[in-house]
N, C-alpha and C positions, 0 to 999 in steps of 0.2 A: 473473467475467470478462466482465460483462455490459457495464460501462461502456466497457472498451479496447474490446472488441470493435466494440460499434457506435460508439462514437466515433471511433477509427483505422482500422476496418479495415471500415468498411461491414457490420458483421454476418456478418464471414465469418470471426473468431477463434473457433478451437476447442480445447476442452481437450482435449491428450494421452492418452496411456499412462498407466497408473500410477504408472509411474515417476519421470514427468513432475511429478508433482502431489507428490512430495515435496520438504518446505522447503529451498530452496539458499542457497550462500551468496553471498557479495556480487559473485561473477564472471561473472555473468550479465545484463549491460547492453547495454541500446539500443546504447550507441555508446558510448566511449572519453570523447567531446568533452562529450555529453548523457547523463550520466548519469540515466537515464528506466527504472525498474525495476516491471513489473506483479507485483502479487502477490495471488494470490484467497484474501482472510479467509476463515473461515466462522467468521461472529459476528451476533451480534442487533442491530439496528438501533432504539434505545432512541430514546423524547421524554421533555425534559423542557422546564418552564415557564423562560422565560426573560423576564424585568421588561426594559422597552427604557422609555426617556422618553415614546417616544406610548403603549404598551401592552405588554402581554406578549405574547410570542411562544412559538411552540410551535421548540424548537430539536433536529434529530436528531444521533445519535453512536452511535460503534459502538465499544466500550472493546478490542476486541479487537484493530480495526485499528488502533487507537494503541498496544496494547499491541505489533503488527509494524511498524511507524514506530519506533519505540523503541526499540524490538530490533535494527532493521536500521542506524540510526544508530548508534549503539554499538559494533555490528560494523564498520562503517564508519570510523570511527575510530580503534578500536583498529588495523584496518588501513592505515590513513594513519601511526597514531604510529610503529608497528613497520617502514614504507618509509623513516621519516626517521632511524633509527637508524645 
């Protein structure tokens, strides 16, 4: 929560209860209009080499946050298809 935090809210976003901190589902948004959802991974933060045309680059990823980008897409759609029914 390191990023929203000091990015939106000046350093003053804090994590919850317990409670709090279990996976939800997709009804939990910014706003309606902006759909804007924070969600704190706990994943590794990998480099790997990445060939660019001036040189190679050191490029980071974290397989876990795309594995909840993914997940949450999915959900999200399946939710839209099941609204259009």
């Amino acid at each position: 929560m390191k990023f929203p935090s000091e990015e939106f809210y000046d350093g003053s976003l804090r994590i919850g209860c317990e409670e709090q901190r279990k996976p939800s589902d997709l009804s939990m948004w910014v706003s309606r209009n902006n759909p804007i959802k924070f969600v704190d991974v706990v994943g590794v933060e990998r480099t790997r080499t990445v060939a660019t045309d001036d040189s190679s680059q050191q490029s980071k990823y974290n397989a876990e946050e795309v594995d909840e980008a993914v997940s949450s897409r999915v959900r999200l759609s399946a939710r839209i298809a099941l609204s259009h029914l």
